[in-house]
N, C-alpha and C positions, 0 to 999 in steps of 0.2 A: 446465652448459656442454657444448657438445656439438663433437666433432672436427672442425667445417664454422670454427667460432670461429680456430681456430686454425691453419688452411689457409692456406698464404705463398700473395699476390697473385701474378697474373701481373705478371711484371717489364713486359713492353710494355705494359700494361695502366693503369701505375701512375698518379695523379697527378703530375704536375710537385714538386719540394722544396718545402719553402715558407722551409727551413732548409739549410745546406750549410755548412762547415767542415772546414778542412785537420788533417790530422791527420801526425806522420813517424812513422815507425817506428823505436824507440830500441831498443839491444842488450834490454835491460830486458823487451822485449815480447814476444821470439823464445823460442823452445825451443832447443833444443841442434841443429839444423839449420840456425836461423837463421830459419825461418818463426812470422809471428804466432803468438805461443800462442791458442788459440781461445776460450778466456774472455776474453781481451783486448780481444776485440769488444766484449764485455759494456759495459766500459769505456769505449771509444770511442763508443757508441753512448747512453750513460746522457750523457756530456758533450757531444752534439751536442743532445739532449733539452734539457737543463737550462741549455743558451746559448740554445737558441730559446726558451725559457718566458722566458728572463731577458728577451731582445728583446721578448716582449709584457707585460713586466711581470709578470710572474710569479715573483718571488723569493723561493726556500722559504724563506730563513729569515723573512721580511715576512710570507708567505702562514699560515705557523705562530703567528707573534708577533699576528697581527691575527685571524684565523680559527681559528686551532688545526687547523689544513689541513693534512695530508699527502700526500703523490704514492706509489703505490707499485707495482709492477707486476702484474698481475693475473695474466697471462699472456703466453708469447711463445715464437715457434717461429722458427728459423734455419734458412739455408741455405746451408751452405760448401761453396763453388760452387770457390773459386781463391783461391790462398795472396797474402798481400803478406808482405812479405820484409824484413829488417834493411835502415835507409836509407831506403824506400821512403816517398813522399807519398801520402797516399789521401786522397779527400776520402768525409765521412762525410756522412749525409741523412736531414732529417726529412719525411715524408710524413703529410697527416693521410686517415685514409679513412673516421671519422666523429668528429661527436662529442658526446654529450648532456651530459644534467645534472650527473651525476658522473663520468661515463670516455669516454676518449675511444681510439681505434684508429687507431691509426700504423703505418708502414712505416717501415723503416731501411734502408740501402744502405751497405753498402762500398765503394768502386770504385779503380782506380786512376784518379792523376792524368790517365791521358791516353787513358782505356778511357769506352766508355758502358756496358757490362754489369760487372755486381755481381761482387764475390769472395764477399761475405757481403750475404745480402737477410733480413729480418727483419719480423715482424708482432709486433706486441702491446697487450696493453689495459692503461692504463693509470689506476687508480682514485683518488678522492680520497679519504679518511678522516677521519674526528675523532681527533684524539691523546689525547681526551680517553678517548672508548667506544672507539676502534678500527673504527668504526660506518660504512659509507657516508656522504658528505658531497655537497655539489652544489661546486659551482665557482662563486666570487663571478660575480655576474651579468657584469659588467666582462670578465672573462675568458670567460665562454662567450661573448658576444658577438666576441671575437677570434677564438676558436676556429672558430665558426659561418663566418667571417670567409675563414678560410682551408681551410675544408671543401668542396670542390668536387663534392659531394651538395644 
């Protein structure tokens, strides 16, 4: 893997979402300032993920029980750009910017409600496995074809 992989897109640059969901900001999520804790994103961005996959049909636990399919993160680099804060609505965003046989390379966005630039912008690859070996896997045909679908390469 070389440092180019892992290079956050230009924000103006990006593809259009293909996924978007509101997220608040609960006490629970802040530090002792009252600002997002920054692993939080992690969070926020894993269940923006995992509601779009669900929208294409894509349900781990289905994808496991039928395929012995796992999703897991290969890679990812972040950019905390500006704080969201206790209270605060953000909407979170799935980006696809490619995607083959077994992984595929998304963008994520944090934004606030009512901003077009990011707090938190994110890249990363994400791989499918065997549960079985732990081995690279392909993605049910069914699925890359959605994939493909909303990859605007």
């Amino acid at each position: 893997m070389s440092d180019k992989d892992l290079r956050l897109p230009d924000w103006h640059r990006l593809p259009a979402p293909v996924y978007e969901t509101r997220v608040r900001v609960y006490y629970e999520d802040t530090d002792a300032g009252g600002i997002v804790y920054h692993a939080n994103y992690l969070r926020y961005f894993e269940r923006a993920r995992t509601d779009w996959l669900r929208s294409l049909g894509a349900v781990h636990r289905e994808l496991d029980a039928a395929h012995g399919l796992l999703f897991v993160v290969r890679d990812m680099a972040l950019d905390y750009r500006a704080p969201a804060r206790l209270d605060d609505e953000i909407i979170v965003d799935v980006r696809v910017l490619e995607s083959r046989r077994a992984t595929m390379r998304l963008a994520q966005c944090a934004r606030a409600l009512d901003a077009d630039e990011p707090l938190v912008l994110s890249s990363l690859r994400v791989a499918a496995i065997d549960r079985a070996s732990g081995r690279p896997a392909g993605f049910p045909r069914w699925l890359n074809e959605r994939l493909d679908a909303a990859n605007p390469a």
